[in-house]
C-alpha positions in Angstrom: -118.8 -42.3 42.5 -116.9 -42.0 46.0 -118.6 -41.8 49.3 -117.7 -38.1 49.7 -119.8 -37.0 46.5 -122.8 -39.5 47.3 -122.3 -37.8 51.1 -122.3 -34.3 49.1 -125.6 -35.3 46.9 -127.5 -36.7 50.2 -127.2 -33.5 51.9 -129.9 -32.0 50.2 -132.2 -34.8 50.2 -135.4 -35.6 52.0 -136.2 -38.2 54.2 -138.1 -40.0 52.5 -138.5 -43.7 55.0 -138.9 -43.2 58.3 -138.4 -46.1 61.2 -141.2 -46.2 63.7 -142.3 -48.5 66.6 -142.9 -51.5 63.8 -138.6 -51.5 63.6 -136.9 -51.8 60.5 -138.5 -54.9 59.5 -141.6 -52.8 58.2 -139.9 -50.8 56.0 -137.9 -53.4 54.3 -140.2 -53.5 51.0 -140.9 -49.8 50.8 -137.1 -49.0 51.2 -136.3 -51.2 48.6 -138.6 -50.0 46.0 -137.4 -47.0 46.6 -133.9 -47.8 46.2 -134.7 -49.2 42.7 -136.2 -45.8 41.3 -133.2 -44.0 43.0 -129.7 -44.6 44.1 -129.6 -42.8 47.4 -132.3 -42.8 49.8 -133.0 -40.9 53.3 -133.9 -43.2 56.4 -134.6 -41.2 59.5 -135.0 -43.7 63.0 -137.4 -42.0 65.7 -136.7 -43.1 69.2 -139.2 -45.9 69.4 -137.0 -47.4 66.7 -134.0 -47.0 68.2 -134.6 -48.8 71.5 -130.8 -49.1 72.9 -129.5 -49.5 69.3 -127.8 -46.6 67.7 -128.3 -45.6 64.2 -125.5 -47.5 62.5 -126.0 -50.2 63.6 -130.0 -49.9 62.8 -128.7 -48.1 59.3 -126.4 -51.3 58.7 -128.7 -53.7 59.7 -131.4 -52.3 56.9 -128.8 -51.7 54.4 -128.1 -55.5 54.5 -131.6 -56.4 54.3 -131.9 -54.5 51.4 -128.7 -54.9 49.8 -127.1 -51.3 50.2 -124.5 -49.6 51.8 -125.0 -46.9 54.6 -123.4 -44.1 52.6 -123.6 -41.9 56.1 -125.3 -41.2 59.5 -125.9 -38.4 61.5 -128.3 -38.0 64.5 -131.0 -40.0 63.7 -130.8 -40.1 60.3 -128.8 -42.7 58.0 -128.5 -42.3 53.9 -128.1 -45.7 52.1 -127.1 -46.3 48.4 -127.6 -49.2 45.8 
């Protein structure tokens, strides 16, 4: 499957992790059980996440911790993929 048809099927998905003041380190476990029941997953980073990072870097940074790929970002929200 390309990245344009995994961007196309994560359009209409919900976010389903979202990145608080505990960073990305606290959602590590729950990202990655949730990347095992499905291939694409919806991460959305709220400001006290984000510090002076942008999202792809945060997106990249979590999608190596959990062995993904950051499929897209936009705003504050990042799609990853197993």
């Amino acid at each position: 499957m390309t990245d344009r048809d995994l961007r196309s099927r994560a359009h209409d998905l919900d976010v389903t992790v979202w990145v608080g003041k505990g960073g990305i380190g606290a959602v590590v476990d729950e990202l990655d059980d949730q990347l095992r029941d499905r291939d694409l997953v919806k991460v959305k980073f709220h400001r006290a996440a984000r510090g002076g990072t942008d999202v792809e870097e945060l997106a990249s940074d979590l999608a190596d911790r959990v062995n993904a790929e950051v499929v897209d970002t936009r705003g504050h929200t990042g799609v990853l993929h197993r």
